[in-house]
C-alpha positions as CSV (number, residue, x, y, z in Angstrom):
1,X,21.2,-25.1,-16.4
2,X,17.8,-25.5,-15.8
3,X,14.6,-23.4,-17.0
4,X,14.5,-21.5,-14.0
5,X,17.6,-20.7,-13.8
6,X,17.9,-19.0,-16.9
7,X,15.2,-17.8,-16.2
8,X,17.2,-15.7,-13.3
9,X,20.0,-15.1,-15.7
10,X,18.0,-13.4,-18.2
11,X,16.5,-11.4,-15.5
12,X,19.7,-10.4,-13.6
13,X,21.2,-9.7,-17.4
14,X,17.9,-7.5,-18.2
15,X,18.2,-5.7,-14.6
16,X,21.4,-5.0,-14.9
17,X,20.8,-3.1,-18.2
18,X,17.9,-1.7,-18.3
19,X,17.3,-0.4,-14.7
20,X,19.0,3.2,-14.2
21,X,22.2,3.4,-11.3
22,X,19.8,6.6,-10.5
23,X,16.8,4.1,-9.7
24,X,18.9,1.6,-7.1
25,X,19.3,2.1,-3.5
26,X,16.3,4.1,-1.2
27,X,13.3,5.8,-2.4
28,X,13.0,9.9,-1.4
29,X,9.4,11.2,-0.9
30,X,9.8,13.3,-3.8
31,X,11.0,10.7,-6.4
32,X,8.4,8.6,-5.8
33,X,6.0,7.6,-8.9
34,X,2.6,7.2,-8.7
35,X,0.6,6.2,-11.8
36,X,-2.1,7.7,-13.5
37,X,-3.8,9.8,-16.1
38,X,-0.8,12.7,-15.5
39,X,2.4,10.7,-14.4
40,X,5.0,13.5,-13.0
41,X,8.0,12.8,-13.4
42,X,11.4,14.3,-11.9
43,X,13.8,13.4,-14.0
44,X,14.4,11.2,-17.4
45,X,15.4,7.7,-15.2
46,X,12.6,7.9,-13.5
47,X,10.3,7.8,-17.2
48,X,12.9,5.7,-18.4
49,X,12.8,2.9,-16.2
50,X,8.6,3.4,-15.6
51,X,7.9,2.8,-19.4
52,X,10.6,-0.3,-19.6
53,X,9.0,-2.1,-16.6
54,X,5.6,-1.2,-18.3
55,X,6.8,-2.5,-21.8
56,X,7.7,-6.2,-20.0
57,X,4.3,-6.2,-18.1
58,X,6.1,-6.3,-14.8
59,X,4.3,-3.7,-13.2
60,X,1.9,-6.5,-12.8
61,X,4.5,-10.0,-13.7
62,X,2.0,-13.0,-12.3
63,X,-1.2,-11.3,-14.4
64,X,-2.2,-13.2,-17.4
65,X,-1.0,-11.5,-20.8
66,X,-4.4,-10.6,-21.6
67,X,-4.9,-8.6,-18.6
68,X,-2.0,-6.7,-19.4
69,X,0.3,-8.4,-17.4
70,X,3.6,-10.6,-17.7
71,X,2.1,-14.0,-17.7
72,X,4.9,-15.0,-15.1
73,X,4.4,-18.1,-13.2
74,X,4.6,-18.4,-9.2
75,X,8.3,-19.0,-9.4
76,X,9.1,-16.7,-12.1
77,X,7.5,-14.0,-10.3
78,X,9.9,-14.9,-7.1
79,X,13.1,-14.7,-9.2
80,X,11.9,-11.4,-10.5
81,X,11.5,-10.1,-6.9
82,X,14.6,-11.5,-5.9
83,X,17.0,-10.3,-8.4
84,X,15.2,-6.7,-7.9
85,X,16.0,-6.9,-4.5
86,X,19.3,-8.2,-5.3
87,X,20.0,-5.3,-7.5
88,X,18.0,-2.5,-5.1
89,X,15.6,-1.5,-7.9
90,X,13.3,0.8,-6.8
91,X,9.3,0.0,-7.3
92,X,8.6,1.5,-11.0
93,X,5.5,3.1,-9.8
94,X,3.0,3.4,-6.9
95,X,-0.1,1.9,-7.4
96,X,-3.2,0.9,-5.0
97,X,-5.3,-0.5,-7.6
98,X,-2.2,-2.9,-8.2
99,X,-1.9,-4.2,-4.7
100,X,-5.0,-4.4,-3.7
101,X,-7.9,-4.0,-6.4
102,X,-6.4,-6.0,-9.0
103,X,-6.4,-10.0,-6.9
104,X,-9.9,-8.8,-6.5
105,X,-11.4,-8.3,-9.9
106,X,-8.8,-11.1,-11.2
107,X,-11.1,-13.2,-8.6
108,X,-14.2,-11.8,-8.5
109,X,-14.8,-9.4,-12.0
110,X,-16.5,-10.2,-14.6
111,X,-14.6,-11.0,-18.1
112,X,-16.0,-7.6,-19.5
113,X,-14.7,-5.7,-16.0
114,X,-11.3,-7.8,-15.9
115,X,-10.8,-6.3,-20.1
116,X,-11.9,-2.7,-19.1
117,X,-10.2,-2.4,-15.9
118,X,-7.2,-4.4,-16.0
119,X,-5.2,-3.3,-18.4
120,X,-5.3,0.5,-17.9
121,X,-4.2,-0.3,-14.0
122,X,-1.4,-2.8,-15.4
123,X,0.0,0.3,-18.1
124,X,0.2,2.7,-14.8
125,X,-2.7,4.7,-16.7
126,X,-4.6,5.3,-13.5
127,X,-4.4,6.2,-10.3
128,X,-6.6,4.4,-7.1
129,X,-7.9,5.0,-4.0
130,X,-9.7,3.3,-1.8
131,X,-13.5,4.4,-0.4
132,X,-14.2,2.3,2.8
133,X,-13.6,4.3,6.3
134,X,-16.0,6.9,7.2
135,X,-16.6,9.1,10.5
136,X,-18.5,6.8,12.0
137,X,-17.2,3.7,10.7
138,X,-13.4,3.2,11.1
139,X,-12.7,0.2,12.8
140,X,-16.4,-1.0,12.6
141,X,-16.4,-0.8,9.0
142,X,-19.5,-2.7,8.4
143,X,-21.8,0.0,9.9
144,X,-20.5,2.3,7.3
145,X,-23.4,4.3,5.9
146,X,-22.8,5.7,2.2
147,X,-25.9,4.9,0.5
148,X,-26.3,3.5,-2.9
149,X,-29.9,3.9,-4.3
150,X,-30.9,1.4,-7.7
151,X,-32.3,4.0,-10.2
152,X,-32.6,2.2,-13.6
153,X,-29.2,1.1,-15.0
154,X,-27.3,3.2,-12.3
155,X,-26.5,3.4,-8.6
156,X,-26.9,6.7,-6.8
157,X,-24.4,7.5,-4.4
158,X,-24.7,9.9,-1.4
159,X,-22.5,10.4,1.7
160,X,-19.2,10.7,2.7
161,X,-15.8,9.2,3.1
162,X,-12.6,9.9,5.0
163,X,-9.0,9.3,5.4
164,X,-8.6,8.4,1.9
165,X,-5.6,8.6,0.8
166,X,-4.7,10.6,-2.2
167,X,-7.9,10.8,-2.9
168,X,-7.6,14.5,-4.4
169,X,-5.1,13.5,-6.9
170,X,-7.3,9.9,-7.9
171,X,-8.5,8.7,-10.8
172,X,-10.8,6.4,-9.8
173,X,-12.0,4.6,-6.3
174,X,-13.2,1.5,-5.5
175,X,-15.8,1.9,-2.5
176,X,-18.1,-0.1,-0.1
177,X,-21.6,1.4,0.0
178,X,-25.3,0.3,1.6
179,X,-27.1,-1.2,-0.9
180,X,-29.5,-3.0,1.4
181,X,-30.6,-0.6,4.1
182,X,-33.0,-3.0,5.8
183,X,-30.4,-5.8,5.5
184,X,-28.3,-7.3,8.6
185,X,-25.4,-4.3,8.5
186,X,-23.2,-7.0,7.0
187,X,-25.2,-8.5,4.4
188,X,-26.2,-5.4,2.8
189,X,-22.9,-4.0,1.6
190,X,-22.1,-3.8,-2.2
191,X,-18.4,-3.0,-3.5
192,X,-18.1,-0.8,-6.7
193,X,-15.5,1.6,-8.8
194,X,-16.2,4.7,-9.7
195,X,-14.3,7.7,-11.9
196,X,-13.2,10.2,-9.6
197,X,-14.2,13.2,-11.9
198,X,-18.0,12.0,-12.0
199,X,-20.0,15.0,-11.1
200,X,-21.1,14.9,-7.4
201,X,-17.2,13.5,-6.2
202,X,-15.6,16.6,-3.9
203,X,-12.9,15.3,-2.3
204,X,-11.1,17.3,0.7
205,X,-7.7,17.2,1.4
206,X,-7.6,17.0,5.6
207,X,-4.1,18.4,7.3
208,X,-2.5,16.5,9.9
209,X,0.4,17.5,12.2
210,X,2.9,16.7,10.1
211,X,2.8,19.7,8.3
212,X,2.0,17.7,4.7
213,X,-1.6,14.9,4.7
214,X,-1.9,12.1,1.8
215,X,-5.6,11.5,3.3
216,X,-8.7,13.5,2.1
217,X,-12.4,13.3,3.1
218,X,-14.8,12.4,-0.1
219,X,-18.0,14.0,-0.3
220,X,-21.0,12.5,-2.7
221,X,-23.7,13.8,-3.6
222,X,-26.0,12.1,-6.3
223,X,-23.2,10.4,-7.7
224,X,-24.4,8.4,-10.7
225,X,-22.0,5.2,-10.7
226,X,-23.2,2.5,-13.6
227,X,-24.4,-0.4,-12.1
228,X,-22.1,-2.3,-14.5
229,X,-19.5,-1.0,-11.7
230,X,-20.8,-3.2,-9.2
231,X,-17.8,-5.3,-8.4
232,X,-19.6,-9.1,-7.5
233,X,-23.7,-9.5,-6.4
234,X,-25.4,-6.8,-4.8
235,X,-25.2,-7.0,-1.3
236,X,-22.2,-9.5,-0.9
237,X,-19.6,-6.8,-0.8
238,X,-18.6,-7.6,2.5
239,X,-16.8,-11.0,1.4
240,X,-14.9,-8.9,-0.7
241,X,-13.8,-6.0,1.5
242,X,-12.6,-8.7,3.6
243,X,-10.3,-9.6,0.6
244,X,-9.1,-6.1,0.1
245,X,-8.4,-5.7,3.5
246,X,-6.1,-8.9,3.7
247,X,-4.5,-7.4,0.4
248,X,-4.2,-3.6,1.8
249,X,-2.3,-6.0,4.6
250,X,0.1,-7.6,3.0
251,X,1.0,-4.2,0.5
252,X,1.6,-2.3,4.0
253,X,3.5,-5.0,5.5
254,X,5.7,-5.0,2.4
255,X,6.4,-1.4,2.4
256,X,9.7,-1.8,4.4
257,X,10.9,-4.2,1.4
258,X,10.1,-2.0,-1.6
259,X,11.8,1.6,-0.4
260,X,8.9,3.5,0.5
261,X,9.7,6.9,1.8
262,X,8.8,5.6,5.7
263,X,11.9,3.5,5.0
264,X,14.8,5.5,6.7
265,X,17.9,3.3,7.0
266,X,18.0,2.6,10.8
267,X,21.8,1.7,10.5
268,X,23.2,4.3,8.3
269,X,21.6,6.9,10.5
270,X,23.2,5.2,13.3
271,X,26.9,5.3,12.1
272,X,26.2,8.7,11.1
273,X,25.3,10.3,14.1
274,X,26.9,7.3,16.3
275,X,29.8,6.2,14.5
276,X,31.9,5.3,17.9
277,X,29.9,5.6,20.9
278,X,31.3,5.7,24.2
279,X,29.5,6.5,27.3
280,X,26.8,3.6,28.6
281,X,24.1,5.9,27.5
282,X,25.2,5.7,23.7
283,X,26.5,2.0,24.0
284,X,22.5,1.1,25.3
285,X,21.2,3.2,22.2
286,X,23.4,1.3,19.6
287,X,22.2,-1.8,21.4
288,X,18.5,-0.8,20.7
289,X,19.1,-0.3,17.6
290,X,20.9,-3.4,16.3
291,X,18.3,-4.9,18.1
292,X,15.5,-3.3,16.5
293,X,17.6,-4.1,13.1
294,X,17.7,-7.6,13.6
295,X,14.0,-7.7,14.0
296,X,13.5,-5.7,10.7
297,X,15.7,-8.2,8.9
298,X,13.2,-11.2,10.6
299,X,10.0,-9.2,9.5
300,X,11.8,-9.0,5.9
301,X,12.4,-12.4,6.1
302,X,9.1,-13.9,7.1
303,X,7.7,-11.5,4.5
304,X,9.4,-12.7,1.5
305,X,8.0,-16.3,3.0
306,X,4.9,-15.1,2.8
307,X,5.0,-13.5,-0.5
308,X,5.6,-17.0,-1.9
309,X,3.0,-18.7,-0.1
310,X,0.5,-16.0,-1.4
311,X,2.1,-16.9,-5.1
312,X,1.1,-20.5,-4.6
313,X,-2.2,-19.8,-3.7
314,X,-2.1,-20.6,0.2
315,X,-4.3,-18.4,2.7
316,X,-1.7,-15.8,4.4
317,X,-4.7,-14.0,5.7
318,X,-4.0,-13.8,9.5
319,X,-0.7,-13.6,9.0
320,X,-1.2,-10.7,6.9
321,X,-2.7,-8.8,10.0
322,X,0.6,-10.1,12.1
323,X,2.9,-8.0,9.7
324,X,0.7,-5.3,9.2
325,X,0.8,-4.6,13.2
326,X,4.5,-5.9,13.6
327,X,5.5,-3.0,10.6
328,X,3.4,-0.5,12.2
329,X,5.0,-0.8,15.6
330,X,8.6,-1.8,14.2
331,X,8.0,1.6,12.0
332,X,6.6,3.7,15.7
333,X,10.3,2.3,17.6
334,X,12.5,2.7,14.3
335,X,12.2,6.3,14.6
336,X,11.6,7.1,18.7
337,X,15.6,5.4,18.6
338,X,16.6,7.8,15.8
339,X,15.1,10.9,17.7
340,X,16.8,9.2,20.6
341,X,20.5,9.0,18.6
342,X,19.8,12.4,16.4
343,X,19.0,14.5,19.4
344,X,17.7,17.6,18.6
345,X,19.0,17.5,15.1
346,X,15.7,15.6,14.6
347,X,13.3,18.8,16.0
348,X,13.9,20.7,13.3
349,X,10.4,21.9,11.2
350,X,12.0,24.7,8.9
351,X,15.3,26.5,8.1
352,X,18.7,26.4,7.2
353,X,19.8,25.2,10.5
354,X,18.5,21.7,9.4
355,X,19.5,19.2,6.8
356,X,17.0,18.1,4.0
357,X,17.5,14.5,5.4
358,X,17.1,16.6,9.1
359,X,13.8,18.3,7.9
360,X,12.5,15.1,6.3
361,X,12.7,12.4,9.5
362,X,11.0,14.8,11.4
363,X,7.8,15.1,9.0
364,X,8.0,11.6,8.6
365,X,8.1,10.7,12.7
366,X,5.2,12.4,12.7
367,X,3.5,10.6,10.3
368,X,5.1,7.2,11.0
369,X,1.4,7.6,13.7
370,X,-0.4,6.9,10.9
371,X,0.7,3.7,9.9
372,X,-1.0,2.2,13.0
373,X,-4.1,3.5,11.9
374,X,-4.2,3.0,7.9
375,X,-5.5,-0.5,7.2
376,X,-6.9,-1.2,9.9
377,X,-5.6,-0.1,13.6
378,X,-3.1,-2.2,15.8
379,X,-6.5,-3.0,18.1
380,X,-8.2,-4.3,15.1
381,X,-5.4,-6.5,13.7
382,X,-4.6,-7.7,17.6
383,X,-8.5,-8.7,17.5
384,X,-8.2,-10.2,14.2
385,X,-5.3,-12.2,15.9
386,X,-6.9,-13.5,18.7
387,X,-10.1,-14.1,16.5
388,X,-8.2,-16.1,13.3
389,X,-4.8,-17.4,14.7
390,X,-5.5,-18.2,19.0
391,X,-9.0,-19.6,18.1
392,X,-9.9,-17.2,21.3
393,X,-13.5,-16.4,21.1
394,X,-14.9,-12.8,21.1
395,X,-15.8,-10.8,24.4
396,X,-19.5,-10.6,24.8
């Protein structure tokens, strides 16, 4: 037996006794664990397999020790994905900073920001959000506005953010300002972190039609941010945002692999509702949705693909923005064919004339809209692919 593959056997071994029964299979909305100063938990698994996970570094396996994490190489890391997905281990915890922060300051911090920052985000002792879209600047996110003003050893911050998500239950945000005002809109961008309880931060949570909103608006006013906070040179933030975005990317894209509450199982919904259809109407909606299935399994595939080529360092970039807009609209048919197969069972908003699992497709229907707005919208990432993958050149 090779290294690596004891490597797996230790991990399947370590899997099989250390991850709850209670913590396999898919993820509801309400069990989901985000990290943070105040970690809620529902139940003793949850905490249970949380602190384990956190104990091995694996909340964060490819991170150097140091950094808090498991000092896994490329391949390790894969084997440790595999056998979770093996096994149907649900994510640990939620957390941003994670997925898309972390690459960023392992790249781009400094040594004293990679010690300071690092580990607290690899322990699950803070929670993230992200600062970039404002009301004017969505999917033209370089002509965002929030100014950032040098006064001594600090940055003052004033303006506004919105559709942040969580960004009322944060610890901490990592934003794009203006530092350069006069500057070309792009070259005068600055990226920086900043404690969410600093005095000036109001954040606003904004309701959407689902009946329930993860997004918020940010307010600041004279927000004093250290200018030790300044992720990278002043003014060259936009290089990194474009890094956070391909991250943000490739952590949406993933979403469907990881049991996220979006993640309804198309087929056992089927069999439940459709177990042995018989007229043409319900033999062309079990068609649709084996055929929608078979294209999940493909994104899953190609995802896993890319995950490794990320591991060994390869640019995944545009393809990032392929399975960020492939998930969105896989996510928008997914549940127009369960509304289509559960009928009116999937109308309900309230009562006892509707299941939990009734109640809960309907909420998240609704907000399965978002997704093709969140990092980035499908016009943005079909512009990105004609831009970085056809080699078409931009509309005057």
């Amino acid at each position: 037996m090779n290294n690596i593959e004891e490597f797996r056997h230790t991990v399947r071994e370590w899997l099989e006794e250390n991850c709850p029964i209670s913590m396999r299979g898919l993820m509801p909305a309400d069990e989901m664990v985000w990290g943070g100063r105040e970690i809620e938990f529902t139940n003793d698994d949850q905490r249970l397999w949380f602190e384990r996970m956190r104990d091995k570094g694996w909340f964060c396996p490819s991170w150097p020790v140091e950094y808090g994490g498991g000092g896994l190489t490329p391949e390790q890391t894969t084997v440790l994905e595999t056998e979770m997905r093996k096994l149907r281990c649900r994510p640990p915890q939620i957390n941003l900073g994670i997925w898309m922060l972390g690459p960023v300051l392992l790249e781009f911090g400094t040594e004293e920001q990679k010690r300071e920052l690092l580990p607290p985000m690899a322990r699950g002792e803070v929670r993230w959000c992200q600062g970039f879209s404002e009301p004017n600047a969505g999917s033209d996110l370089a002509s965002l506005q929030t100014a950032a003003r040098v006064d001594g050893d600090d940055l003052v911050i004033n303006g506004t953010k919105i559709w942040t998500s969580y960004g009322d239950k944060s610890d901490w945000m990592y934003a794009l300002v203006r530092t350069g005002p006069k500057e070309p809109k792009h070259a005068g961008i600055s990226l920086i972190v900043l404690d969410m309880k600093s005095a000036g931060v109001t954040p606003t949570p904004i309701d959407l039609i689902s009946g329930k909103s993860s997004f918020c608006q940010v307010f600041f006013d004279d927000v004093r941010v250290p200018k030790t906070q300044l992720i990278g040179e002043i003014n060259e933030g936009w290089a990194l945002a474009k890094e956070l975005l391909g991250h943000e990317r490739r952590a949406m894209s993933k979403f469907s692999e990881i049991s996220l509450p979006t993640h309804f199982s198309l087929l056992e919904t089927l069999f439940e509702y459709l177990p042995e259809p018989q007229e043409h109407s319900d033999i062309a909606l079990f068609q649709r949705a084996m055929a929608l299935r078979m294209d999940e399994h493909a994104f899953e595939l190609t995802q896993r693909r890319l995950n490794e080529a990320a591991r060994a360092r390869q640019d995944i970039s545009s393809m990032a923005a392929i399975q960020k807009l492939v998930h969105s609209e896989q996510e928008k048919n997914k549940f127009e064919v369960l509304l289509d197969v559960m009928g009116r069972r999937a109308l309900g908003w309230e009562g006892s004339a509707f299941s939990d699992q009734q109640l809960a497709l309907t909420n998240t229907w609704l907000n399965a809209f978002s997704q093709a707005i969140a990092g980035g919208t499908s016009e943005v990432q079909l512009n990105v692919i004609s831009k970085r993958v056809l080699g078409l050149p931009e509309g005057k």
